[in-house]
C-alpha positions in Angstrom: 49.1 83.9 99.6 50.0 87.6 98.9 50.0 90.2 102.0 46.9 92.0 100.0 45.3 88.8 99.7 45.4 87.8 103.3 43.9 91.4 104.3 41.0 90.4 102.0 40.6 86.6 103.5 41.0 88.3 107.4 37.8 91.0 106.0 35.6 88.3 105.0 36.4 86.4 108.0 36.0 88.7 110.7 32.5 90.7 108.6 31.7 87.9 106.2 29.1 89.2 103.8 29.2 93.1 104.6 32.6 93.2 104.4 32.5 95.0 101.2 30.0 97.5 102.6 32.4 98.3 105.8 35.1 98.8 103.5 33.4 101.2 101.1 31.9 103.5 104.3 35.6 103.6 106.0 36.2 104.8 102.5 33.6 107.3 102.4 34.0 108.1 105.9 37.7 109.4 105.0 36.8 111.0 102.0 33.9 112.6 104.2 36.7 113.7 107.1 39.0 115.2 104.3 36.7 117.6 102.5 36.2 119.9 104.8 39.3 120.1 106.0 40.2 121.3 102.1 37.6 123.1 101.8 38.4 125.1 104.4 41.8 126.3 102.8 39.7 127.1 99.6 36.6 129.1 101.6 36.5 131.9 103.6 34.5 131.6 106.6 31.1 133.1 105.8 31.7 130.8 102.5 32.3 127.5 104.5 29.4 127.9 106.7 27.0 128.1 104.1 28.1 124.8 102.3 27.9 122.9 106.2 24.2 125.0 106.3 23.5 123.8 103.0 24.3 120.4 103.6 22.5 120.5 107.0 19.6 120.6 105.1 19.9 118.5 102.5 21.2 115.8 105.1 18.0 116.3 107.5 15.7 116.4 104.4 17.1 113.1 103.0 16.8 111.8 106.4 13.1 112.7 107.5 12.0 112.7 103.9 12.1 108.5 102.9 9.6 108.2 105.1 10.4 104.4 105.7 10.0 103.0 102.0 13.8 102.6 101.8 14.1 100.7 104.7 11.0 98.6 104.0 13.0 97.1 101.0 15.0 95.5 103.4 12.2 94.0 104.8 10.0 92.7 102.0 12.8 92.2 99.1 13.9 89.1 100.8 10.3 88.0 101.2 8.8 89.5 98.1 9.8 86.5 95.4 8.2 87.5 92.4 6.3 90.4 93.5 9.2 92.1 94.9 9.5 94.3 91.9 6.5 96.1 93.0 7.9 96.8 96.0 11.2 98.4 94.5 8.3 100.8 92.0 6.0 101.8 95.2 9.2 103.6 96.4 10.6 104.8 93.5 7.4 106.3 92.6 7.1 108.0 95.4 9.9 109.1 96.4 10.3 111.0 93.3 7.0 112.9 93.5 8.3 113.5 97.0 11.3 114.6 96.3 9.8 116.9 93.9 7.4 118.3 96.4 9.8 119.2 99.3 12.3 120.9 96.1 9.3 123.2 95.6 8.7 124.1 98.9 12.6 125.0 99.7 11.9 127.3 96.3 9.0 128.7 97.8 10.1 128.9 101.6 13.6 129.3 102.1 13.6 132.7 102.1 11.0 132.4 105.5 12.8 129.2 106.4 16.4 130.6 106.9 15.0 134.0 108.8 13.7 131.8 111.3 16.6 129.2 111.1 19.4 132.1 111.1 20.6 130.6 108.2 19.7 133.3 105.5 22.4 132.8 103.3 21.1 129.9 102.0 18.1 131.9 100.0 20.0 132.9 96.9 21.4 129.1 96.8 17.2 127.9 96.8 17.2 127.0 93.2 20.6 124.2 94.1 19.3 123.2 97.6 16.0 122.6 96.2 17.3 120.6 93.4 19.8 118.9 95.3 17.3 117.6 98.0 14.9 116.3 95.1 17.5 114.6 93.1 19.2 113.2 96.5 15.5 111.6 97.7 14.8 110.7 94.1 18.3 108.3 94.6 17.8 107.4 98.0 16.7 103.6 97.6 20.0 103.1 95.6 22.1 101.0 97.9 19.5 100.1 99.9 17.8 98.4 97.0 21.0 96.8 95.8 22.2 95.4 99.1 18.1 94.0 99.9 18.7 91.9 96.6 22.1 90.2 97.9 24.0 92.8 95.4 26.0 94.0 98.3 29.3 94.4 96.2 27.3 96.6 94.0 26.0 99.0 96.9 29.5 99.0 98.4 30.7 100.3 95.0 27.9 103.2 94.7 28.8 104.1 98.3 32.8 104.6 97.7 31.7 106.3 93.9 29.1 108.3 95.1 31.4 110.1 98.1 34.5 110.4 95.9 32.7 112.0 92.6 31.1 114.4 95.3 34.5 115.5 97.2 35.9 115.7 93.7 32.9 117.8 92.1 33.3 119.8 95.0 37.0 120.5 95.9 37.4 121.9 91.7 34.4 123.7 91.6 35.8 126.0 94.5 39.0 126.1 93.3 38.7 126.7 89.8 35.6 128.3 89.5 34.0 130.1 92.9 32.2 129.3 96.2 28.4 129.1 94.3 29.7 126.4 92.4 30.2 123.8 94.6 26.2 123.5 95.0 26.1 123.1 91.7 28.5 120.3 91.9 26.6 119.0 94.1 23.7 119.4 92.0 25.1 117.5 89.3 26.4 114.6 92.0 23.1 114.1 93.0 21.3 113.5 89.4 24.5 110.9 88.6 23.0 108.7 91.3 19.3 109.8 90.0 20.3 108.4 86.9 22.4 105.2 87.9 19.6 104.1 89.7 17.1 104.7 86.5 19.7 102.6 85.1 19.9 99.6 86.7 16.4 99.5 86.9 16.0 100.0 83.4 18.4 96.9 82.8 16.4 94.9 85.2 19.3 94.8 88.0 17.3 95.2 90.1 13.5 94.6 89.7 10.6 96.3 89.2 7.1 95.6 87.9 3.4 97.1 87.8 2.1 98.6 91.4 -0.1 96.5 93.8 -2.3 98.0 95.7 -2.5 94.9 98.2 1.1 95.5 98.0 1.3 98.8 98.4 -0.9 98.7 101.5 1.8 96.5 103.1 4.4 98.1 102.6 2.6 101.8 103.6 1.8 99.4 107.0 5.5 98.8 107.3 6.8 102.1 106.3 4.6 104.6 107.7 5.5 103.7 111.7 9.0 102.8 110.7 8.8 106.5 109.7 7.4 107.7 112.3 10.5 105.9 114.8 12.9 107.6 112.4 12.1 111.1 113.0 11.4 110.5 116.6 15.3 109.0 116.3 16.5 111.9 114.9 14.6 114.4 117.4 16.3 111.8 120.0 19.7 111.9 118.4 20.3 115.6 118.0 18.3 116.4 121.1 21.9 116.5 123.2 23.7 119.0 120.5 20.0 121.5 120.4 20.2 121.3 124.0 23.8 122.2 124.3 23.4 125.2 121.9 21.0 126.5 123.1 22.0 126.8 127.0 25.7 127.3 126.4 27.8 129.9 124.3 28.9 129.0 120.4 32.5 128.2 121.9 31.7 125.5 124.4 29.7 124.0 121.6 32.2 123.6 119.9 34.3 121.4 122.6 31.1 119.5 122.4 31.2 118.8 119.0 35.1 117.8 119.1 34.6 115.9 121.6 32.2 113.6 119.6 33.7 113.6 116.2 34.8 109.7 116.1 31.3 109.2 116.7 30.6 108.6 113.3 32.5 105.3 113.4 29.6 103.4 114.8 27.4 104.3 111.7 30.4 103.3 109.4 30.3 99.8 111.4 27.1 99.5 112.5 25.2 100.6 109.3 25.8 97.8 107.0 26.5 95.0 109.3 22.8 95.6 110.7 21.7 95.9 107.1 22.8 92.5 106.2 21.1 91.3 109.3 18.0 92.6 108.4 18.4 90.3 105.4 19.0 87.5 106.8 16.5 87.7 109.6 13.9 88.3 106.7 14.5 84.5 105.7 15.2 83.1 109.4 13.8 85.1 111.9 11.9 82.5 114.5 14.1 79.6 113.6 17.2 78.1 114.8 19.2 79.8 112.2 17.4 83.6 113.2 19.7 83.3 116.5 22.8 82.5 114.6 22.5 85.3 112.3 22.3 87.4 115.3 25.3 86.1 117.2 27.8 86.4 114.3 26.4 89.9 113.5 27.1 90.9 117.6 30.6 89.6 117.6 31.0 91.4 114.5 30.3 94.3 116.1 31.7 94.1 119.2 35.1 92.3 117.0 35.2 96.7 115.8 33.4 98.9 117.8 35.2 97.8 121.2 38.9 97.6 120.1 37.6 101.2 118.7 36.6 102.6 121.9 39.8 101.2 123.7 41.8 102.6 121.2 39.6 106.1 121.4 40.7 106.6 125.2 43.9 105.2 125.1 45.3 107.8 122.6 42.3 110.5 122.5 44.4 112.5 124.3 46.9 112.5 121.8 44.9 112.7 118.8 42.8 116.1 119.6 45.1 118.3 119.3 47.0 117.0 116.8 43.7 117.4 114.5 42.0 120.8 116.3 45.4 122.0 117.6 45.3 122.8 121.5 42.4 125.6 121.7 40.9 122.4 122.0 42.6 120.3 125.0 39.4 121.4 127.2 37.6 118.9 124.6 39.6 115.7 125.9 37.9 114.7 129.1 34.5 115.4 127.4 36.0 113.2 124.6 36.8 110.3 126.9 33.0 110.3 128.3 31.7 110.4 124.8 33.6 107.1 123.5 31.4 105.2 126.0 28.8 105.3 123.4 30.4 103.4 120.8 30.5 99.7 123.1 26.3 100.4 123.2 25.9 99.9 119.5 27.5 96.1 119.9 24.2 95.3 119.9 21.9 95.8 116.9 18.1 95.7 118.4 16.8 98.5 115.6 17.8 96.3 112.9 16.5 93.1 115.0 12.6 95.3 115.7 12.7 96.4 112.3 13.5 92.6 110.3 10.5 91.4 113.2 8.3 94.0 111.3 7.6 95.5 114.8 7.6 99.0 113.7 4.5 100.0 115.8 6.4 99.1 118.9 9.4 101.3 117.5 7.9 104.4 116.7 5.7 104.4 120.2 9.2 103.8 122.0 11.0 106.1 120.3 8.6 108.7 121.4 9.6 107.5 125.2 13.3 107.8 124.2 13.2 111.1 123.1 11.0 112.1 126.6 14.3 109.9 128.4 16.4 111.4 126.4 15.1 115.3 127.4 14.8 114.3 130.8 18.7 113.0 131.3 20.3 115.9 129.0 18.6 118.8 130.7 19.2 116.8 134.4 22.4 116.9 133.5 22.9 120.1 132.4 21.5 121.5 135.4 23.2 119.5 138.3 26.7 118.9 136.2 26.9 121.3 132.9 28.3 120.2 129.9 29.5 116.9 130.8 26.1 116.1 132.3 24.8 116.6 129.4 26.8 113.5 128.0 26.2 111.3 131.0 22.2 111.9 130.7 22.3 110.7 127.1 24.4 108.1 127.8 22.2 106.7 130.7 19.1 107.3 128.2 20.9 105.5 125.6 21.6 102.4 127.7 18.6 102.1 129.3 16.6 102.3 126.1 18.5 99.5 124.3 18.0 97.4 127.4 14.4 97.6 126.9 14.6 97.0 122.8 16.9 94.1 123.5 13.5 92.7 126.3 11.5 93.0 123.1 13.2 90.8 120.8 13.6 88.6 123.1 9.9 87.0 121.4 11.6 87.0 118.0 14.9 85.5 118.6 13.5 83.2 121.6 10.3 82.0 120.7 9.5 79.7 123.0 11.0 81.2 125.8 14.3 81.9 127.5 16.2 84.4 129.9 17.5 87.7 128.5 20.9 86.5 128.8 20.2 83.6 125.9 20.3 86.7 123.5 24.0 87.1 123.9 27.1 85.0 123.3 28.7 86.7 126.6 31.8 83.9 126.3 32.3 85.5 122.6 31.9 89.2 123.9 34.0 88.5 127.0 37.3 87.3 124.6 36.6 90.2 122.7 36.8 92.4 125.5 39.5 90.7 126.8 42.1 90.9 123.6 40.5 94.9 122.9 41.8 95.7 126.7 44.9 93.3 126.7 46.4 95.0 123.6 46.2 98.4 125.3 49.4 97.4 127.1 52.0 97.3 124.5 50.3 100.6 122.6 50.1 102.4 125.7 53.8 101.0 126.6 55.1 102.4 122.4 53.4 105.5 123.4 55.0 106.3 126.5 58.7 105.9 124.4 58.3 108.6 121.9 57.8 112.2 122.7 57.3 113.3 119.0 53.3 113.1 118.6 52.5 112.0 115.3 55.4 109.2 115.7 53.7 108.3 119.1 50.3 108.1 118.0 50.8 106.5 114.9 53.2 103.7 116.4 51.0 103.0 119.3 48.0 102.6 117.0 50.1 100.9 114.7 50.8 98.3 118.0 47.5 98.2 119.3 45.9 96.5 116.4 48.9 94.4 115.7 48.6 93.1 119.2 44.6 92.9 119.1 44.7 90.9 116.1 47.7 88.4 117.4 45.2 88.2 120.5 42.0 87.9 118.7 43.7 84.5 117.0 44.9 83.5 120.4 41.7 83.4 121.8 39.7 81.8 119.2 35.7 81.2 120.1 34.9 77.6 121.0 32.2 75.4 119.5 29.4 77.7 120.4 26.2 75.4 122.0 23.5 75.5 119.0 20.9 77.9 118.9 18.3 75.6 119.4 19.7 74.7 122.8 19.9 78.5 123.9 16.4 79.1 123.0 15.5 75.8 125.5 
């Protein structure tokens, strides 16, 4: 077996199914990281903050603006059989016309929208923004869609396609042609995945049929609270970075946002794993093989996102100034508290409420989160600054996946069981236990080389040849069956 071809057997292995989706967003995530940074040489400033204000907006629009259809297709497209079509046109449908609503009303309102926003430069770029947030919700069901119908090599390839046309569009149009292009690269981006998706439709990829009102009513059901918990998320998500801007001065912001910028490695992990969770909990959620599912798709996690975070303070220190250069050293120990997020997303309790279909419970407890959420940041703020403002959404964070994780107890558990039947704590413990273990050597290969690209790039280099080595070493036992946990 060839060296490429044991990479590919160790992927499916350790992510099984979404291993194609992981690797497409680590893909996209890099080709996210690297735009800016050329962008940057290609901009001046005034120039570069308008595209991240531009894409601010599109971002949050495309966010707040599915309004749960896209995620219901993960919920009834494995249920749907034969009607599932429908399904796929109730969101297509609507997206569109919604898509095309909120365009017009950027036309119409940006220039009121950035005077209040203090983002004014963004209202001679209406006519792209507008068209870029229409086309972009138009597309949005595109992976989702493909990855609900088991096509999950297909939405890993629209991923990776998507992000690198984009930073290609993007990085030409400003250097060969001026700043106001790059919207309109963008533009042109988002009607190519408008128009792939039309496609594959159109060829019967994935389905669609006739609307069904019955149908449609279920779906609204699921979508509309789903919905509702999404925006509360995002009001609970940013609340910590509104918060910070708007007590402290633009500088220490920004060692706030340095300090979190490997944050976005949960999503790259967490996203698709949970995704194809969702799938399979649609087809086995309250039986034996529900629990399974859930077990493989926590070690999963926990397999990435701790060896991540051990790897995140053992050379953070390192790594920040090599990227932000050392205006930013303040940024480390704020850095060090903020990698104790990423070990919370081992476990997946959205993606277990929302394949339950409990998405009145979410959006009513997402309204407490974002109340915990205020309460913690601004406590924190006011007894310890800046990095109380970390700890109180870190405390809010834990405690309210505590509580989700209580809930699905009832879908996982059915007839009964204690809280700690939801987790394979033997699996997370050798997990733990090779992540921290393989800190030795790395931190050991660090501590022999002053030059710091050589030093961080050995010890990283070490760490996950030593995690791995471990990871084989201690192997999971015969795990008891699911049935018996749920006893």
């Amino acid at each position: 077996m060839t060296p490429i071809a044991r990479l590919r057997e160790l992927g499916r292995t350790a992510l099984g199914e979404s291993s194609p989706l992981v690797a497409s967003r680590l893909a996209s995530a890099a080709l996210t990281f690297a735009l800016p940074l050329v962008l940057v040489r290609l901009l001046d400033p005034d120039a570069f903050g308008t595209y991240k204000q531009f894409f601010l907006v599109g971002q949050t629009l495309l966010l707040v603006g599915q309004v749960g259809l896209t995620q219901s297709l993960y919920y009834f497209l494995p249920r749907g059989g034969e009607e599932r079509g429908a399904y796929v046109t109730h969101t297509l449908v609507v997206l569109s016309l919604l898509g095309a609503v909120l365009g017009l009303a950027i036309y119409l309102g940006a220039p009121a929208f950035g005077g209040k926003m203090g983002i004014g430069e963004l209202e001679p770029l209406r006519l792209p923004l507008a068209l870029y947030a229409a086309l972009m919700l138009a597309a949005a069901p595109l992976e989702g869609a493909l990855t609900s119908e088991g096509k999950i090599g297909g939405a890993a390839i629209a991923y990776v396609v998507t992000d690198a046309v984009r930073a290609s569009a993007l990085i030409l149009a400003a250097k060969l042609v001026g700043e106001v292009a790059i919207f309109w690269a963008a533009v042109g981006v988002a009607a190519l995945r408008a128009g792939a998706l039309a496609l594959l439709v159109a060829r019967r990829t994935l389905p669609a049929s006739r609307p069904h009102r019955k149908l449609w009513r279920k779906q609204l059901a699921f979508a509309l609270p789903f919905a509702g918990a999404i925006w509360l998320y995002v009001g609970q998500r940013y609340f910590a970075q509104y918060a910070v801007a708007a007590r402290f001065d633009a500088a220490t912001f920004a060692l706030y946002a340095v300090a979190a910028f490997h944050l976005p490695v949960v999503d790259i992990v967490f996203t698709p794993i949970s995704e194809v969770l969702m799938v399979h909990l649609g087809k086995t959620l309250g039986k034996a093989d529900g629990l399974a599912a859930w077990d493989d798709a926590v070690e999963k996690l926990a397999s990435l996102l701790l060896p991540a975070a051990c790897g995140a303070w053992l050379l953070g220190g390192d790594v920040l100034p090599l990227l932000f250069t050392h205006k930013y050293d303040a940024a480390v120990p704020l850095f060090f508290l903020t990698t104790f997020e990423i070990p919370l997303a081992v476990v997946p309790v959205d993606a277990l409420l929302r394949a339950a279909g409990d998405t009145r419970f979410l959006f009513g407890f997402n309204a407490v989160r974002v109340a915990m959420t205020a309460a913690g940041v601004l406590s924190g703020i006011h007894f310890w600054g800046l990095r109380g403002a970390i700890v109180g959404s870190l405390v809010s964070e834990a405690l309210a996946r505590l509580v989700m994780l209580a809930r699905g107890r009832r879908f996982l558990l059915p007839r009964g069981g204690k809280l700690s039947a939801m987790l394979d704590g033997a699996a997370l413990f050798r997990v733990a236990l090779a992540s921290a273990l393989a800190c030795v050597p790395a931190w050991a290969v660090k501590r022999a080389f002053a030059a710091p690209v050589e030093s961080v790039l050995l010890s990283a280099l070490t760490y996950g040849a030593f995690y791995l080595g471990l990871r084989q070493l201690l192997k999971p036992r015969a795990r008891l069956h699911p049935a018996d946990l749920a006893a």
